[in-house]
Backbone as JSON, one array per atom type, in Angstrom:
{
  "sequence": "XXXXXXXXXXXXXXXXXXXXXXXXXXXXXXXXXXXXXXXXXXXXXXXXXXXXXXXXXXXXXXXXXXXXXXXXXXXXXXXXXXXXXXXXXXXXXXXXXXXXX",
  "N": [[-13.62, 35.88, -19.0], [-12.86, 33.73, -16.76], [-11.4, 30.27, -16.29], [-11.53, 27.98, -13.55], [-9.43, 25.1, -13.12], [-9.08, 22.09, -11.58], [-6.31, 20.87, -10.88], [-4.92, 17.88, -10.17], [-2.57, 15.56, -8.42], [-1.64, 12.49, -9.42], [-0.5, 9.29, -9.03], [0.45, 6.12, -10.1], [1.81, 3.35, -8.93], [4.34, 0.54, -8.7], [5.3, -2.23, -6.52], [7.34, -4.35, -5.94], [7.64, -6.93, -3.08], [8.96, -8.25, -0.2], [10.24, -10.64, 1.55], [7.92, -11.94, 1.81], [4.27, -13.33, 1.2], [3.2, -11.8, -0.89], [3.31, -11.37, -4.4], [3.2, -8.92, -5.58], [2.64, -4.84, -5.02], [0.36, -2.75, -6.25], [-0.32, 0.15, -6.2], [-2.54, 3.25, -6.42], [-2.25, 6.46, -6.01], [-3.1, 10.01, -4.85], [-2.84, 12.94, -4.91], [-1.29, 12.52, -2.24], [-2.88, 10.47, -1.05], [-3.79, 7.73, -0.5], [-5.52, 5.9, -2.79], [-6.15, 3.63, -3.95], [-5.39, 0.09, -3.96], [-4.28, -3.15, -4.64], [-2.92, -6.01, -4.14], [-0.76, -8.51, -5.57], [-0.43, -12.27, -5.42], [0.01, -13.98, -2.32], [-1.43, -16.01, 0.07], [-4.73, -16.99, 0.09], [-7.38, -18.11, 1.22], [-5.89, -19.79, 3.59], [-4.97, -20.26, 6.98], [-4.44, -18.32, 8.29], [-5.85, -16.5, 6.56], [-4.58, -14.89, 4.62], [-4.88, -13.41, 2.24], [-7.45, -12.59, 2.42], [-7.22, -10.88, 4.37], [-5.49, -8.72, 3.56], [-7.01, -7.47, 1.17], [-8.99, -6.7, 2.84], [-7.42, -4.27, 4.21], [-7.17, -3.16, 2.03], [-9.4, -1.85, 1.59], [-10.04, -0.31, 4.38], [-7.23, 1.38, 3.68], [-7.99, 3.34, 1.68], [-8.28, 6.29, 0.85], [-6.83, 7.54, 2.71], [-4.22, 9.24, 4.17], [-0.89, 9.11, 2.9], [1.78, 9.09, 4.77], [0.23, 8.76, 6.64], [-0.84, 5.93, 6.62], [1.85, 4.85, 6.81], [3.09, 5.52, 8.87], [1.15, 3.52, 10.69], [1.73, 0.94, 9.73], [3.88, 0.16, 9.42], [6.34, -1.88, 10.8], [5.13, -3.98, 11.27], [5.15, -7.33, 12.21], [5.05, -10.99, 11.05], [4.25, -13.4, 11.95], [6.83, -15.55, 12.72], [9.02, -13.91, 11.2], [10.85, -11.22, 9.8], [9.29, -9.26, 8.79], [6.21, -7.76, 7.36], [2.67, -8.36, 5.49], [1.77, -5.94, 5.86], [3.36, -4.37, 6.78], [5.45, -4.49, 4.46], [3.87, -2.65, 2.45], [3.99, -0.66, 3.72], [6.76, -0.34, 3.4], [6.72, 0.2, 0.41], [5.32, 2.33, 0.08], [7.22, 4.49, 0.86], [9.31, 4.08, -0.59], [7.52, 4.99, -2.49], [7.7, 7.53, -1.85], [9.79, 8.26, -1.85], [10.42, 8.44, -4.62], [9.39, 10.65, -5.81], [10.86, 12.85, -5.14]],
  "CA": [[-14.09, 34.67, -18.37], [-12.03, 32.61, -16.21], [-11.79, 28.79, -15.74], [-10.78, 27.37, -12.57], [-9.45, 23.43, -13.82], [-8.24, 21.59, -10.38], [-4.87, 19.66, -10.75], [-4.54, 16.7, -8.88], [-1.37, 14.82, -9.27], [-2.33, 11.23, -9.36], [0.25, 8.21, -9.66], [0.08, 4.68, -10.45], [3.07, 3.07, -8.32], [4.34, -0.84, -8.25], [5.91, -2.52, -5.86], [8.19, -6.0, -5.06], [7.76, -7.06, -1.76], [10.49, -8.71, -0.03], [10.4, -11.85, 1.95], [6.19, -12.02, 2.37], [3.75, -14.48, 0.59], [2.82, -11.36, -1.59], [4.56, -10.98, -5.3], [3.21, -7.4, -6.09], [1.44, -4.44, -4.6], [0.34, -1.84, -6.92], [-0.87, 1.02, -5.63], [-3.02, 4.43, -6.96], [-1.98, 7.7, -5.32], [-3.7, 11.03, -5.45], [-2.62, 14.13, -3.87], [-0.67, 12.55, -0.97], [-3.92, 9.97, -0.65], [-3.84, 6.02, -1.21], [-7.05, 5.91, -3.59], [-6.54, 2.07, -4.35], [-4.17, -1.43, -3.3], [-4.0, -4.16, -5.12], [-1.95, -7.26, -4.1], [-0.89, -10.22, -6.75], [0.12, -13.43, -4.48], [-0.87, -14.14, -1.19], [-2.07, -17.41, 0.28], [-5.92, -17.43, -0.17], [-8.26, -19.58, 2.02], [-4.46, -20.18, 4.12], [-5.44, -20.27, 8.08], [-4.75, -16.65, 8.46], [-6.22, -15.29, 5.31], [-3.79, -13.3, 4.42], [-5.18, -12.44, 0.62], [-8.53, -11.77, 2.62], [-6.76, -9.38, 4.74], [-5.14, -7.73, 2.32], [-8.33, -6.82, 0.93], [-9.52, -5.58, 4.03], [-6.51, -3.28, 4.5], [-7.2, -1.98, 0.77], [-10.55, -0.83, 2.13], [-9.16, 0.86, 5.44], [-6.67, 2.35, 3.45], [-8.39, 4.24, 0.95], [-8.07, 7.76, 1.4], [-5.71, 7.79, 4.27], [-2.83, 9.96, 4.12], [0.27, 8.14, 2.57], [2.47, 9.45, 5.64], [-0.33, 8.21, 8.2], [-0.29, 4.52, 6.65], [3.22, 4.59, 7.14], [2.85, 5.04, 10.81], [0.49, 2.84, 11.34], [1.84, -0.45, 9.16], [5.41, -0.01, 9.95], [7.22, -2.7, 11.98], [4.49, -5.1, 11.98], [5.57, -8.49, 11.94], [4.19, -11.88, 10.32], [5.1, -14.66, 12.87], [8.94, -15.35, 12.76], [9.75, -13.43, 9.95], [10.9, -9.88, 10.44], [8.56, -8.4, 7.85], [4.9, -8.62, 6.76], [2.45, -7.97, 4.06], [1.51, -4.39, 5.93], [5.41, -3.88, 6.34], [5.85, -4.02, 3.05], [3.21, -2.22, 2.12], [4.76, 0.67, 4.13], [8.14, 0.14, 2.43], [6.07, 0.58, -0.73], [4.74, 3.85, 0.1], [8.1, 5.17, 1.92], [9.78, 4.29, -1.8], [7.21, 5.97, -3.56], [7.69, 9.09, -1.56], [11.43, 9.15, -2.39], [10.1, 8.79, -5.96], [8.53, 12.41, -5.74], [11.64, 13.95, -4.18]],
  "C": [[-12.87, 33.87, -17.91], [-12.48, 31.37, -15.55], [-10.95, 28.28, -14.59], [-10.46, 25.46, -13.02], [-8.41, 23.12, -12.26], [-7.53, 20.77, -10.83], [-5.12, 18.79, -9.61], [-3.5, 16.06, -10.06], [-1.8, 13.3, -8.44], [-1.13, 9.85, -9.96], [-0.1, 7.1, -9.54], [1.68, 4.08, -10.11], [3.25, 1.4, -8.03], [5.48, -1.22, -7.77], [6.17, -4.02, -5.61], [8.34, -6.4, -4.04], [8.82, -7.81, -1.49], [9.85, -9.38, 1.21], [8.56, -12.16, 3.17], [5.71, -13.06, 0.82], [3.39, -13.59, -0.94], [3.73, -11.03, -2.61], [3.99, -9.37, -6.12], [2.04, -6.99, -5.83], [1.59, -2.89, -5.61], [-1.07, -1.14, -6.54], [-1.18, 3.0, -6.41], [-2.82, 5.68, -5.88], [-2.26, 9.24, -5.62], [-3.17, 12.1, -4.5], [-2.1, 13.82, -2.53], [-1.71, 10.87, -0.5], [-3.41, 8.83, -1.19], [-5.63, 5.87, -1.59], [-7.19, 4.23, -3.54], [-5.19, 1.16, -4.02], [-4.6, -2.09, -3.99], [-3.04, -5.43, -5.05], [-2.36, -8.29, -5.22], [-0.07, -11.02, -5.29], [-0.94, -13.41, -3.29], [-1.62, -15.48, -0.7], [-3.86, -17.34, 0.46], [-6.35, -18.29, 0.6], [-6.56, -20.25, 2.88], [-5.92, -19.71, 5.72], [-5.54, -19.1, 8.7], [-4.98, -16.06, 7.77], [-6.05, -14.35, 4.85], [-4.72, -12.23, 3.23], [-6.62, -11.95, 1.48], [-8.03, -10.82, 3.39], [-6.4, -8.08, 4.29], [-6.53, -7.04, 1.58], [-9.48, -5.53, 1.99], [-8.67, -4.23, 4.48], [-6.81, -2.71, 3.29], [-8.17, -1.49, 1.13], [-10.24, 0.34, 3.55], [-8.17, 1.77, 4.55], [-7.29, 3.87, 2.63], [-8.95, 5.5, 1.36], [-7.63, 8.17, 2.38], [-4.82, 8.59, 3.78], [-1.83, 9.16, 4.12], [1.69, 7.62, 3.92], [1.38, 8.59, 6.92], [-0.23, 6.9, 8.21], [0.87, 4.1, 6.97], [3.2, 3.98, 8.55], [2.4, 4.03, 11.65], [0.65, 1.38, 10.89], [3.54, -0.96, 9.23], [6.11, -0.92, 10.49], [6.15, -3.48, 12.33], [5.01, -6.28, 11.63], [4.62, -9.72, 11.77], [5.09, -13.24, 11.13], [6.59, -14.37, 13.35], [9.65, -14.27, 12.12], [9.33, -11.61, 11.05], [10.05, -8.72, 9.52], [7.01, -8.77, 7.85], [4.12, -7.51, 5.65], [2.2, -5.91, 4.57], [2.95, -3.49, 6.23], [5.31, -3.66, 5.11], [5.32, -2.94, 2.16], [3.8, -0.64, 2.56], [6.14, 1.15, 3.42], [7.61, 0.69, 1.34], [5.76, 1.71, -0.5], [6.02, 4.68, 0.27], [8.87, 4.75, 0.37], [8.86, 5.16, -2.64], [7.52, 7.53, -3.17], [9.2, 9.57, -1.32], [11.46, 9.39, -3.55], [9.95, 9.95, -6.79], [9.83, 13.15, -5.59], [12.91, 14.29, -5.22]]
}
């Protein structure tokens, strides 16, 4: 009798953002996949709702390919500033996947 038991490699990854409203995004990773987001900070009820955005990007993300969020959150910018919360969010991923290496 043989048992087939599927591996999945599954991490639990946190991240310091850098010069955004958000002070930490901790993020669940499954096989290459963003399963779950979590931001701490974030201005709340603010005029551009960031923390509700953020929320909305943890739903788009889930189950994307870690490499495709990249692509697609990369070099966005937050007004003046040369970063933002989906920047960072990309740095965050683009460190975890030197993490692996």
């Amino acid at each position: 009798v043989f048992y087939y038991i599927e591996r999945k490699l599954t991490m639990e990854f946190t991240y310091k953002p850098k010069g955004v409203c958000s002070k930490l995004m901790e993020l669940d990773i499954e096989d290459g996949k963003i399963q779950s987001l979590k931001v701490t900070g974030g201005r709340s009820g603010n005029p551009q709702g960031i923390a509700e955005n953020l929320q909305g990007i943890s739903s788009l993300l889930k189950g994307m390919d870690v490499d495709e969020a990249i692509s697609r959150m990369e070099g966005i910018r937050c007004g003046y500033k040369s970063t933002s919360c989906p920047d960072q969010l990309a740095q965050a991923l683009k460190a975890y996947k030197a993490s692996q290496t």
